[in-house]
C-alpha positions, 0 to 999 in steps of 0.5 A, spaced: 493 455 493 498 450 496 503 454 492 502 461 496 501 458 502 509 455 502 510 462 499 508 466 505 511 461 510 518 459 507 519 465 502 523 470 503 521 477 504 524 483 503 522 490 505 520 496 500 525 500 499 525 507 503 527 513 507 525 517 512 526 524 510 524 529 516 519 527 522 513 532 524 507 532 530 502 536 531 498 534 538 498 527 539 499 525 532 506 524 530 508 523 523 513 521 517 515 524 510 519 518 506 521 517 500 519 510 497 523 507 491 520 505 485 519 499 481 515 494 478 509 492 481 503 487 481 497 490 482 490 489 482 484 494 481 476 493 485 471 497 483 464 497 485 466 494 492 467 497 500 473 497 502 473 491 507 469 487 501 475 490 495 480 487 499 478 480 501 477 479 494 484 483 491 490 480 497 489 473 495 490 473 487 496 478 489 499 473 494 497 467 489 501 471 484 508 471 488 506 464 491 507 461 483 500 462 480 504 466 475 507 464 468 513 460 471 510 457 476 515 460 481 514 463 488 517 469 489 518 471 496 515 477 499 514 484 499 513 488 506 509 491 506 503 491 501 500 497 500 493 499 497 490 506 494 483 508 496 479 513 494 475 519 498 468 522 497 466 528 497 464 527 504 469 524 507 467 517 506 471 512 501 469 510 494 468 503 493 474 502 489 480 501 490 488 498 488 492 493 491 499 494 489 505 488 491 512 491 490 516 485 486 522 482 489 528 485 487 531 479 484 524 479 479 524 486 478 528 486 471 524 480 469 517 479 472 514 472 471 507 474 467 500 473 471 496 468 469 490 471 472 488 476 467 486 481 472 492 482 476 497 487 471 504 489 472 505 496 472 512 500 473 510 506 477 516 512 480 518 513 487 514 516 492 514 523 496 509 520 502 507 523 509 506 517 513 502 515 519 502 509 524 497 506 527 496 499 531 490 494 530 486 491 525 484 497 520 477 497 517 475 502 512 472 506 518 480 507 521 483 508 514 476 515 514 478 517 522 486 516 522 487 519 514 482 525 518 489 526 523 493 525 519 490 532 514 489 536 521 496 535 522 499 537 516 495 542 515 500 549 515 506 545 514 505 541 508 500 540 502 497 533 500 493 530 494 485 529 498 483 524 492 486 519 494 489 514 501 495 510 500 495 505 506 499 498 508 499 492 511 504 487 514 502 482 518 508 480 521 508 487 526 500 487 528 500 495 526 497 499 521 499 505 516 495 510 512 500 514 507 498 521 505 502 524 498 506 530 497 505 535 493 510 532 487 513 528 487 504 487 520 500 490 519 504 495 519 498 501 517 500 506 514 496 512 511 500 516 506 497 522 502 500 525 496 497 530 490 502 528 484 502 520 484 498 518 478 494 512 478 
Protein backbone atom coordinates (compact mmCIF):
# COMPACT_ATOMS: atom_id res chain seq x y z
CA UNK A 1 0.00 0.00 0.00
CA UNK A 2 2.77 2.40 1.17
CA UNK A 3 4.45 1.60 -2.13
CA UNK A 4 1.31 2.69 -4.44
CA UNK A 5 0.85 5.68 -2.44
CA UNK A 6 4.76 7.00 -2.75
CA UNK A 7 3.95 5.92 -6.73
CA UNK A 8 0.93 8.15 -6.96
CA UNK A 9 2.37 11.19 -5.24
CA UNK A 10 6.06 11.33 -6.20
CA UNK A 11 6.01 9.02 -9.75
CA UNK A 12 6.18 10.32 -12.69
CA UNK A 13 3.33 10.35 -15.00
CA UNK A 14 2.99 10.35 -18.71
CA UNK A 15 -0.04 10.44 -20.52
CA UNK A 16 -1.79 7.73 -23.24
CA UNK A 17 -0.36 8.45 -26.26
CA UNK A 18 -3.17 9.72 -28.81
CA UNK A 19 -4.64 11.96 -31.52
CA UNK A 20 -7.20 13.92 -32.32
CA UNK A 21 -8.28 12.97 -35.88
CA UNK A 22 -11.75 15.42 -36.49
CA UNK A 23 -14.29 17.20 -34.27
CA UNK A 24 -18.14 16.96 -34.67
CA UNK A 25 -21.38 18.02 -32.46
CA UNK A 26 -24.70 17.58 -32.72
CA UNK A 27 -26.97 20.07 -30.49
CA UNK A 28 -25.10 20.75 -27.24
CA UNK A 29 -23.06 17.60 -27.45
CA UNK A 30 -19.65 17.98 -28.81
CA UNK A 31 -17.32 15.25 -29.49
CA UNK A 32 -13.84 13.90 -30.45
CA UNK A 33 -12.56 11.08 -32.87
CA UNK A 34 -8.92 10.13 -31.84
CA UNK A 35 -6.76 7.50 -32.39
CA UNK A 36 -5.07 6.02 -29.37
CA UNK A 37 -1.58 4.17 -29.52
CA UNK A 38 -1.27 0.61 -28.33
CA UNK A 39 0.79 -1.39 -25.92
CA UNK A 40 1.09 -3.01 -23.09
CA UNK A 41 -1.20 -2.84 -20.63
CA UNK A 42 -2.42 -4.05 -17.13
CA UNK A 43 -5.62 -5.32 -16.63
CA UNK A 44 -7.88 -6.29 -14.48
CA UNK A 45 -11.52 -8.13 -14.96
CA UNK A 46 -14.56 -8.06 -12.50
CA UNK A 47 -17.56 -9.97 -12.86
CA UNK A 48 -20.83 -10.51 -11.17
CA UNK A 49 -20.44 -6.79 -9.64
CA UNK A 50 -22.11 -3.20 -10.56
CA UNK A 51 -20.01 -1.00 -12.04
CA UNK A 52 -19.41 1.38 -9.07
CA UNK A 53 -18.75 -2.05 -6.84
CA UNK A 54 -16.48 -3.46 -9.77
CA UNK A 55 -14.41 -0.68 -9.81
CA UNK A 56 -13.46 -0.08 -6.15
CA UNK A 57 -12.47 -3.61 -6.15
CA UNK A 58 -10.34 -3.36 -9.57
CA UNK A 59 -8.23 0.37 -9.43
CA UNK A 60 -6.64 -0.38 -6.15
CA UNK A 61 -4.87 -3.75 -7.44
CA UNK A 62 -3.85 -1.86 -10.60
CA UNK A 63 -2.48 0.98 -9.05
CA UNK A 64 -0.65 -1.34 -6.08
CA UNK A 65 0.62 -3.18 -9.41
CA UNK A 66 2.57 0.20 -10.85
CA UNK A 67 3.32 1.22 -6.94
CA UNK A 68 5.73 -2.07 -6.95
CA UNK A 69 3.33 -4.96 -5.92
CA UNK A 70 4.68 -6.65 -8.86
CA UNK A 71 8.06 -8.99 -9.44
CA UNK A 72 10.40 -6.15 -9.23
CA UNK A 73 9.44 -4.39 -6.48
CA UNK A 74 9.35 -1.33 -8.53
CA UNK A 75 7.06 1.34 -8.75
CA UNK A 76 6.47 2.52 -12.15
CA UNK A 77 5.06 5.87 -12.41
CA UNK A 78 1.90 6.83 -14.07
CA UNK A 79 -0.42 6.48 -17.01
CA UNK A 80 -3.29 8.95 -17.59
CA UNK A 81 -5.68 8.39 -18.06
CA UNK A 82 -6.61 4.75 -16.78
CA UNK A 83 -9.45 3.58 -18.48
CA UNK A 84 -12.42 1.04 -18.21
CA UNK A 85 -14.72 -1.19 -20.29
CA UNK A 86 -18.35 -1.73 -19.48
CA UNK A 87 -20.73 -3.65 -21.12
CA UNK A 88 -24.72 -2.66 -21.87
CA UNK A 89 -27.52 -4.72 -21.61
CA UNK A 90 -30.19 -4.83 -23.86
CA UNK A 91 -32.08 -2.33 -22.02
CA UNK A 92 -29.84 0.12 -21.77
CA UNK A 93 -28.44 -0.57 -18.52
CA UNK A 94 -25.00 -1.87 -17.70
CA UNK A 95 -23.96 -5.39 -17.18
CA UNK A 96 -22.32 -6.33 -14.10
CA UNK A 97 -18.90 -6.94 -15.64
CA UNK A 98 -16.32 -4.75 -16.33
CA UNK A 99 -12.34 -4.43 -17.23
CA UNK A 100 -9.95 -1.96 -16.12
CA UNK A 101 -6.88 -1.47 -18.24
CA UNK A 102 -3.62 0.56 -17.15
CA UNK A 103 -1.36 1.65 -20.41
CA UNK A 104 2.25 0.54 -18.82
CA UNK A 105 4.63 3.38 -18.91
CA UNK A 106 6.84 3.79 -21.76
CA UNK A 107 10.19 2.79 -20.14
CA UNK A 108 8.24 -0.64 -19.20
CA UNK A 109 6.40 -1.12 -22.09
CA UNK A 110 9.21 -3.51 -23.78
CA UNK A 111 9.74 -5.45 -20.48
CA UNK A 112 6.71 -5.24 -18.15
CA UNK A 113 7.43 -6.37 -14.43
CA UNK A 114 5.00 -9.61 -13.78
CA UNK A 115 2.25 -9.26 -11.54
CA UNK A 116 2.15 -10.77 -8.06
CA UNK A 117 -1.21 -10.65 -7.79
CA UNK A 118 -2.59 -13.45 -9.98
CA UNK A 119 -5.62 -11.72 -10.95
CA UNK A 120 -4.04 -8.67 -12.77
CA UNK A 121 -2.69 -10.03 -16.51
CA UNK A 122 -0.75 -8.02 -18.85
CA UNK A 123 -2.11 -7.97 -22.27
CA UNK A 124 -0.80 -6.50 -25.51
CA UNK A 125 -3.71 -4.66 -27.12
CA UNK A 126 -3.57 -2.59 -30.86
CA UNK A 127 -4.37 1.04 -31.00
CA UNK A 128 -7.63 2.44 -31.16
CA UNK A 129 -10.08 4.52 -33.49
CA UNK A 130 -12.44 6.20 -30.66
CA UNK A 131 -15.43 9.04 -30.88
CA UNK A 132 -14.81 10.67 -27.39
CA UNK A 133 -17.20 12.55 -25.06
CA UNK A 134 -16.06 14.72 -22.06
CA UNK A 135 -17.88 15.36 -19.06
CA UNK A 136 -17.22 17.09 -15.53
CA UNK A 137 -17.69 15.46 -12.05
CA UNK A 138 -17.66 12.47 -10.46
CA UNK A 139 -19.39 9.69 -12.63
CA UNK A 140 -21.35 6.85 -11.52
CA UNK A 141 -22.66 4.12 -13.21
CA UNK A 142 -25.72 6.04 -14.11
CA UNK A 143 -23.57 8.91 -15.76
CA UNK A 144 -21.59 6.64 -18.02
CA UNK A 145 -25.78 5.11 -18.94
CA UNK A 146 -26.98 8.76 -19.63
CA UNK A 147 -23.82 10.51 -21.31
CA UNK A 148 -23.01 6.90 -23.48
CA UNK A 149 -27.00 8.04 -24.62
CA UNK A 150 -25.65 11.36 -26.03
CA UNK A 151 -23.03 10.55 -27.33
CA UNK A 152 -25.10 7.44 -29.65
CA UNK A 153 -27.50 10.25 -30.49
CA UNK A 154 -25.04 12.46 -31.54
CA UNK A 155 -23.31 10.15 -34.13
CA UNK A 156 -26.24 8.59 -35.29
CA UNK A 157 -26.15 9.51 -39.38
CA UNK A 158 -22.21 10.55 -39.15
CA UNK A 159 -20.71 7.49 -37.76
CA UNK A 160 -21.37 3.63 -36.78
CA UNK A 161 -20.27 2.31 -33.42
CA UNK A 162 -20.01 -0.95 -31.56
CA UNK A 163 -23.48 -0.80 -28.96
CA UNK A 164 -21.98 -3.83 -26.78
CA UNK A 165 -19.45 -2.07 -25.11
CA UNK A 166 -18.62 1.65 -23.08
CA UNK A 167 -14.69 2.63 -22.96
CA UNK A 168 -14.51 5.21 -20.30
CA UNK A 169 -11.49 7.09 -18.42
CA UNK A 170 -10.66 8.61 -15.52
CA UNK A 171 -7.92 10.93 -14.31
CA UNK A 172 -8.05 12.63 -11.19
CA UNK A 173 -5.87 15.18 -11.51
CA UNK A 174 -8.74 17.39 -14.11
CA UNK A 175 -11.77 16.73 -12.10
CA UNK A 176 -13.62 15.35 -15.44
CA UNK A 177 -14.65 12.56 -16.78
CA UNK A 178 -14.92 10.75 -20.22
CA UNK A 179 -17.17 7.76 -21.85
CA UNK A 180 -15.26 6.85 -25.27
CA UNK A 181 -17.43 5.14 -28.22
CA UNK A 182 -15.54 2.82 -30.67
CA UNK A 183 -15.43 2.94 -34.51
CA UNK A 184 -16.46 0.67 -36.75
CA UNK A 185 -12.75 -0.74 -37.24
CA UNK A 186 -10.35 -0.22 -36.43
CA UNK A 187 -8.89 13.90 -13.84
CA UNK A 188 -11.15 12.51 -13.64
CA UNK A 189 -10.97 13.26 -17.17
CA UNK A 190 -14.31 11.09 -18.33
CA UNK A 191 -14.54 9.72 -21.41
CA UNK A 192 -17.01 7.91 -23.29
CA UNK A 193 -15.52 5.93 -26.38
CA UNK A 194 -17.60 3.62 -28.43
CA UNK A 195 -16.03 1.34 -31.16
CA UNK A 196 -17.51 -1.87 -33.11
CA UNK A 197 -14.15 -3.84 -33.73
CA UNK A 198 -12.19 -3.65 -30.49
CA UNK A 199 -12.05 -7.03 -29.10
CA UNK A 200 -11.62 -7.82 -25.52
Amino acid sequence: MLGMIKNSLFGSVETWPWQVLSKGGKEEVSYEERTCEGGQFATVEVTDKPVDEGLREAMPKVMKYVGGTNDKGIGMGMTVPISFAVFPSADGSLQKRLKVWFRIPNQFQSNPPVPTDDSVKIEKRESITVYSLQFGGYAKEADYVAHATQLRTALEGTATCRSDIYFCTGQHRDLSEGLWSFRPFGERLKKLRLSPSYSL
